[in-house]
C-alpha positions in Angstrom: 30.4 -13.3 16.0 31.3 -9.6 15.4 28.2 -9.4 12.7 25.9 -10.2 16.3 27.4 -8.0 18.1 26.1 -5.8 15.5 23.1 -6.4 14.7 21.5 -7.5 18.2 21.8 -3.7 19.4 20.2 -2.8 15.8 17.4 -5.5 16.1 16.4 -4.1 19.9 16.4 -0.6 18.8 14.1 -1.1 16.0 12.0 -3.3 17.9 11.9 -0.7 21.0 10.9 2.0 17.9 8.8 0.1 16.2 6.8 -2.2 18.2 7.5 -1.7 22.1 6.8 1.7 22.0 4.1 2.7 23.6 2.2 4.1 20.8 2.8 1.0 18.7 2.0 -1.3 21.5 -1.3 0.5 22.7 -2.6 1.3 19.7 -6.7 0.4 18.9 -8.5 1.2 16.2 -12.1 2.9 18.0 -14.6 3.5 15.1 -15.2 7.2 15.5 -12.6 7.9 18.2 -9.3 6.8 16.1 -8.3 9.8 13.1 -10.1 8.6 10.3 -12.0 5.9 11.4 -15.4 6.9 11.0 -17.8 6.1 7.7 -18.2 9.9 7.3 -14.5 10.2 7.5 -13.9 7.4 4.4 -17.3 8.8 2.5 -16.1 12.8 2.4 -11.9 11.5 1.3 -12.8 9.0 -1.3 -15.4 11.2 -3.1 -13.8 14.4 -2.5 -10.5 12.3 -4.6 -13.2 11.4 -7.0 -14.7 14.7 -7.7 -10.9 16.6 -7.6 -9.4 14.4 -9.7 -12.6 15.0 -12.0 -12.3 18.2 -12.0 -9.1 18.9 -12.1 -8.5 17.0 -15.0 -11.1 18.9 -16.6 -10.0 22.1 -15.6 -6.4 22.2 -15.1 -5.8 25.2 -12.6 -2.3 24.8 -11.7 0.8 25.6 -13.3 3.8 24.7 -12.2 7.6 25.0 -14.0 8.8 21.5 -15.2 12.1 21.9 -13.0 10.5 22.3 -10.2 7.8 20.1 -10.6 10.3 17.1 -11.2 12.4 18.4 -7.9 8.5 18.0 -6.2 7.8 14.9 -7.4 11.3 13.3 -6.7 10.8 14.5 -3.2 7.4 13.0 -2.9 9.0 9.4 -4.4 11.7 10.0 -1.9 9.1 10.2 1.3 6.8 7.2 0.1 10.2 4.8 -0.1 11.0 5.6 3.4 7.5 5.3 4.8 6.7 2.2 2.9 10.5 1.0 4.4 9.5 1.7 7.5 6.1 0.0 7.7 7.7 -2.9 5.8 10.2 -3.3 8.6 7.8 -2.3 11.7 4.9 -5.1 10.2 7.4 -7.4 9.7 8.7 -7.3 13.4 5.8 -7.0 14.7 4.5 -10.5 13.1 7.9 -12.1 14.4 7.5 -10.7 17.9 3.8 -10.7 18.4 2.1 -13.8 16.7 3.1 -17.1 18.0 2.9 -19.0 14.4 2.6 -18.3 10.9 -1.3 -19.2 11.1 -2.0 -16.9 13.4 -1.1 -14.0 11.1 -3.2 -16.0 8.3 -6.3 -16.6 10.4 -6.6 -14.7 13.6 -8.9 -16.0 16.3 -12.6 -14.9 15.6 -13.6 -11.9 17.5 -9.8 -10.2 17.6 -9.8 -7.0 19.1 -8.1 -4.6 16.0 -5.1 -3.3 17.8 -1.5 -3.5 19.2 1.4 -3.5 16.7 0.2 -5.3 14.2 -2.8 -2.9 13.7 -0.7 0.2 14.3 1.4 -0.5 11.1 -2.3 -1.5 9.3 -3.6 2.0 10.2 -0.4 3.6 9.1 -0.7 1.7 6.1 -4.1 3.0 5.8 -3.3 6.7 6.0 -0.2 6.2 3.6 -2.8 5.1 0.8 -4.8 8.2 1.7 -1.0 10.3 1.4 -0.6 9.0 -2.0 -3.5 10.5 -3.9 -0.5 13.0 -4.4 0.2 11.0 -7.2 -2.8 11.7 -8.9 -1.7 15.3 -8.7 1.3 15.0 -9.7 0.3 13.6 -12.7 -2.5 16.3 -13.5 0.4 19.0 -12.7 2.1 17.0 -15.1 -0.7 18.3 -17.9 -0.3 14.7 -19.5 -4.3 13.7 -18.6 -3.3 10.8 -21.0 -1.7 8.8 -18.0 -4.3 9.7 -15.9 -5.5 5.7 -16.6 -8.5 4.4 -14.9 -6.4 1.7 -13.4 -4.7 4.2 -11.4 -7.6 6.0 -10.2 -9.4 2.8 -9.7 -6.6 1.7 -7.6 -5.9 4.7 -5.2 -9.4 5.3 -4.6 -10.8 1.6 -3.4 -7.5 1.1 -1.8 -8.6 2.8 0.8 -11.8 1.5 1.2 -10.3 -1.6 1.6 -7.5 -1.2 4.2 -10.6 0.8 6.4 -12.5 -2.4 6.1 -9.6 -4.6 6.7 -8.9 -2.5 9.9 -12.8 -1.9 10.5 -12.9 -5.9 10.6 -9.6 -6.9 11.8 -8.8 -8.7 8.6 -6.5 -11.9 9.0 -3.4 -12.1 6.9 -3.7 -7.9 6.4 -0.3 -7.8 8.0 1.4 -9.9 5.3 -0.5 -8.1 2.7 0.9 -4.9 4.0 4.7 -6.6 4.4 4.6 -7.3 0.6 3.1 -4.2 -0.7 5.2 -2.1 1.2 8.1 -4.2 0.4 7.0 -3.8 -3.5 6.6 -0.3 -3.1 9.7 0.6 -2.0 11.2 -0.9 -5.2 8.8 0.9 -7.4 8.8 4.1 -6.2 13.0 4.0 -6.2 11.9 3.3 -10.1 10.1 6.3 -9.8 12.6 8.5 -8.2 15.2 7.9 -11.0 12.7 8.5 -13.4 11.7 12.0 -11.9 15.7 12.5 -12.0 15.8 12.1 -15.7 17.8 8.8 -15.2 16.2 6.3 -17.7 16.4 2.9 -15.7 16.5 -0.3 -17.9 14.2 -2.5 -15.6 11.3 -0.7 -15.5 9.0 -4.0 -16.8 10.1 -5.4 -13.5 7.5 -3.0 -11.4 5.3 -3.9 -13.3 6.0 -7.9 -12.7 6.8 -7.5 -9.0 3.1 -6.0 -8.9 1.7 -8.9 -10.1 3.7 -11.4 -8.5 2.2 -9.5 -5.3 -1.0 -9.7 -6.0 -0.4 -13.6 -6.7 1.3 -13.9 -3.3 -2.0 -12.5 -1.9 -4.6 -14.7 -3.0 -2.3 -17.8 -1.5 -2.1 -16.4 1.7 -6.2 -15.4 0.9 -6.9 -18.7 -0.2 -4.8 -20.7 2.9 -6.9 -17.9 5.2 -10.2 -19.1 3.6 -9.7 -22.6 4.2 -8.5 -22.0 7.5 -12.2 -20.3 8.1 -13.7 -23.3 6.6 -12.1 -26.2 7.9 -11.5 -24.6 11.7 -12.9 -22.2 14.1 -13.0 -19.5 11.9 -10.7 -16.5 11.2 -11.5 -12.8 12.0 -12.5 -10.3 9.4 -13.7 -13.0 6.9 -16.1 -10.1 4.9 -12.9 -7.9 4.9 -11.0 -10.5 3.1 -13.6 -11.5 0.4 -13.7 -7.8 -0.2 -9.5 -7.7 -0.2 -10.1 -10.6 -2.5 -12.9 -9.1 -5.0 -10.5 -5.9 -5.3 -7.1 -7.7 -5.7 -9.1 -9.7 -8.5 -9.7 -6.6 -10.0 -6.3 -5.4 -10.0 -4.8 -8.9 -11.1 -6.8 -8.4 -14.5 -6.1 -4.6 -15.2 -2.5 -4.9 -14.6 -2.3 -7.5 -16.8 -4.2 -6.0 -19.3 -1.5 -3.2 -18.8 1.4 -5.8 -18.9 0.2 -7.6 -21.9 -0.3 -3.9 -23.6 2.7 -2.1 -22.6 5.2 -4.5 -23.7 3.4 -5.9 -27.1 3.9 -2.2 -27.8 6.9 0.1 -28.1 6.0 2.9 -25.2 8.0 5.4 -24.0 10.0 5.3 -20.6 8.8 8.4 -19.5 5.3 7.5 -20.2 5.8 4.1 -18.4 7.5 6.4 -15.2 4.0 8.2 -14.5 1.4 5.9 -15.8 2.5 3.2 -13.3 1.8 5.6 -10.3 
């Protein structure tokens, strides 16, 4: 009884923070009204994060002492735990306040206007992903172009893409997907944090499984939203998820490629810390 009296005053502050505020609540996404929603907007940030990391890989330009550059890059880990917290706790009450059923998160109604809470949290997922092309320079500060892998580059440059189409289309089941990865993230970037610390953590092959296990999780709740659209009315954003579902196919090989070749093989941890970003 004591723990409710608790937690109800917690619950109703996070939901008046998170969802019934009114920027949560009245939030739309407006092609070229909303901060980076326009074509141009995606264009110009994906292949100016192309062409840096290009050349900056290249021609390494900065130099930074290792001391400080760990304190830097701890601080960035720090930052992307609590915003991936927070957008794993503002989706996640938004879906329990504002869809009536499970289904409806899977398979919106055709036609769904892309806003209110559970697009808010979508958008600030969206310009998270554009936030954590840091990594990438972090790395290349680093001077270790070796981790610079082309699964990580791959990955933060088409993620992206795919949350603007997911938002552009109001993709059904985008606010699970965002639930789970943020939930994931915070877990791997803790991993991270210790490892920028110097500490040496013992399960760092779990980040790597709880990736995958994510990207499992999404093709069920892709494949129950594609037979929703098939067998009813139809869900909304149906091209945004078979694009969702072409790039998490992508990623499902590549990390376990990775998997398969980081643990037949003797690597180092502080490789494994980096390359993983």
């Amino acid at each position: 009884m004591n723990d409710t009296v608790h937690i109800n005053p917690l619950f109703s502050s996070l939901q008046h923070l998170l969802v019934e505020h009114p920027t949560v609540l009245h939030f739309s996404w407006t092609q070229g009204q909303t901060l980076g929603s326009s074509p141009l907007f995606l264009t110009i940030t994906v292949v100016s994060y192309l062409s840096l990391t290009l050349f900056l890989s290249n021609n390494p330009i900065f130099s930074v002492a290792p001391s400080l550059l760990r304190r830097i890059t701890a601080f960035h880990n720090f930052i992307l735990i609590i915003i991936s917290l927070i957008m794993a706790v503002g989706g996640t009450l938004s879906i329990f306040t504002q869809a009536p059923s499970l289904h409806y998160i899977i398979c919106f109604p055709t036609n769904t206007p892309p806003k209110g809470p559970l697009f808010f949290w979508s958008y600030m997922f969206y310009l998270s992903k554009i936030y954590e092309y840091a990594d990438t320079l972090l790395i290349i500060m680093s001077k270790s172009i070796k981790r610079l892998s082309f699964l990580h580059v791959y990955h933060h440059a088409t993620v992206v893409i795919m949350c603007y189409v997911g938002l552009h289309t109001a993709q059904s089941s985008f606010p699970l997907v965002l639930v789970t990865n943020c939930l994931v993230h915070v877990f791997m970037y803790w991993y991270y944090l210790l490892c920028s610390l110097g500490l040496r953590p013992k399960w760092k092959r779990l980040v790597t499984d709880c990736q995958i296990l994510q990207f499992m999780a999404s093709f069920v709740m892709m494949a129950w939203m594609f037979y929703s659209h098939f067998t009813g009315s139809g869900c909304s954003g149906i091209w945004g998820s078979c694009f969702s579902a072409a790039f998490i196919s992508t990623l499902l090989v590549l990390f376990v490629d990775f998997h398969s070749k980081s643990y037949s093989a003797k690597i180092k941890v502080g490789d494994l810390c980096v390359f993983l970003l």
